[in-house]
Structure formats: structure tokens, C-alpha cells
Steps between C-alpha positions, in 0.01 A plus 500: 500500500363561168157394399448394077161493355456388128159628327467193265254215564600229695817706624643468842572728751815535681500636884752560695787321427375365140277158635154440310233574669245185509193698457631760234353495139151322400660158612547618877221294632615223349807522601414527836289164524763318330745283706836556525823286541743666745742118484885631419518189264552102715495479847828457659593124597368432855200735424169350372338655204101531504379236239256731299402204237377267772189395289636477170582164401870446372570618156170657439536892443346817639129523319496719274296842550240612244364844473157581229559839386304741239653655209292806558685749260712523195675812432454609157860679417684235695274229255571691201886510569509109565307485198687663270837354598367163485397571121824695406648198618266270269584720210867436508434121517264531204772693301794246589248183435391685204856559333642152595202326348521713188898422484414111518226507267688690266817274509253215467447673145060480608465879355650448207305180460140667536575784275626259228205331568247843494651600170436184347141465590438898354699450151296474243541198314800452226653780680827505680509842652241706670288371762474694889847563655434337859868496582422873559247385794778301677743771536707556826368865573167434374429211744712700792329826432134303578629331825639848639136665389289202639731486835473888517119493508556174714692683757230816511187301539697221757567819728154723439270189556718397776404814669158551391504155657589588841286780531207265419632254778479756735150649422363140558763423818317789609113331449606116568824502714751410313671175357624338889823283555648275690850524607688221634837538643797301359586207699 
């Protein structure tokens, strides 16, 4: 007989013979006070099965169990690598949303439209050249290269206030408590 002990939290232990021990790990007590169904599946025909649901009136489910809990902690590296996935993954929509709105204003001919528009309100008049070149402010790369510098500085102040953030929630979970819950389980 062999005996298996795991180090992480929660973990089991195995003795002799490999079946959980009910009071191993921080859950062992309880485990223990919990109550435990030892039926094999239906009784066989002839035999009478223990009606366990006496009280509860036909159709009505099991209530369901609540539990209030406290978010006492955040950890900051484990907030700060949610963080900055969640805003890498905000950048890329940004970048697609940015290029298929540019593609459908440009088809729509809009650009084109507002710089013909800009260079005729900054001609002077009886002139019919000159005037500010606003096409230039409508390029492709122009209006690309700003939404990869703003989502850039997006994505490094998403993930550094994210975790400044958490480190504040836990100095005052520390004072007050911390923000409490309540759990329900799914019926």
C-alpha cells in the first residue's frame, strides 16, 4: 500500500489503497459534517426506497443555498495579467473597427468630400489652386498610425491603473472588510 500526498491547496490525500480521506486538506471538517448517499442508484422492485422529499410539494425544487462571502484580496500580478489581456484584446477590436470604418467611409467618397470642401473654404478668392491640402489628413497610415499610438497608450494605462487599482482595494479591504457577496447556487 502506497500512501500519495499532493502539497497544493485544496489537494487530497491518498492512503492506502488511493481513497480520499474525508478530513484531508482545509475542507476536511466539512467534509466530515456533510451527508453522504451510500444508494447504488433505484431500489430493486419489491424493495421500498426511503422517500427523502416527503415535505416538498410536487414539482417544487430543492431551495436553493446562498452563501455571503468577502472579497478580501486581489492579487496585484494576477490583476495586472487579466488586465492587460483584456486591453490587448480591446486594441485589436479598435484596429479592425477602425480599418473597416475607414474602408466604408472612404468608398462612400466622405474624405474626399471634406477635403474638397477644406480647400475651398482656404482659396483665396478668384483663385483656382492653392488653398490647405486636407486630403493629406485623411490618409490610410496617417489615421492607422494614431489608432495604434492611442491604443498603445490605451493598453499601458488599462493594465498599470488596473493594478495600481487592486493594490488600493486591498489597503482599504484591509481597514473596512472588503466588498461582501452573495452566492446563490444554480437551480
Amino acid at each position: 500500500m502506497s500512501t500519495t500526498r499532493t502539497d497544493k491547496p485544496f489537494g487530497r490525500r491518498e492512503v492506502s489503497g488511493g481513497a480520499p480521506s474525508a478530513s484531508s486538506g482545509p475542507l476536511g471538517t466539512a467534509l466530515k459534517d456533510r451527508p453522504v448517499n451510500n444508494s447504488a442508484g433505484p431500489a430493486p422492485a419489491g424493495r421500498p426506497q426511503p422517500d427523502t422529499d416527503a415535505a416538498a410539494p410536487a414539482g417544487a425544487g430543492k431551495p436553493a443555498r446562498k452563501a455571503q462571502l468577502q472579497l478580501a484580496r486581489l492579487e496585484p500580478w494576477s490583476v495586472m495579467k487579466f488586465s492587460f489581456v483584456m486591453s490587448l484584446v480591446c486594441f485589436v477590436v479598435l484596429l479592425v473597427a477602425v480599418v473597416v470604418l475607414y474602408m466604408i467611409l472612404a468608398g462612400l467618397g466622405v474624405f474626399d468630400a471634406i477635403g474638397d470642401t477644406v480647400n475651398s473654404l482656404t482659396r483665396r478668392p478668384g483663385e483656382t489652386s492653392g488653398g490647405v491640402d486636407a486630403g493629406s489628413w485623411f490618409s490610410f497610415a496617417r489615421i492607422f498610425g494614431y489608432t495604434v499610438l492611442v491604443g498603445a497608450l490605451n493598453v499601458l494605462l488599462v493594465t498599470a491603473l488596473s493594478t495600481v487599482g487592486s493594490v488600493i482595494y486591498n489597503l482599504a479591504a484591509d481597514l473596512v472588510g472588503g466588498v461582501e457577496v452573495t452566492l446563490k447556487e444554480a437551480e
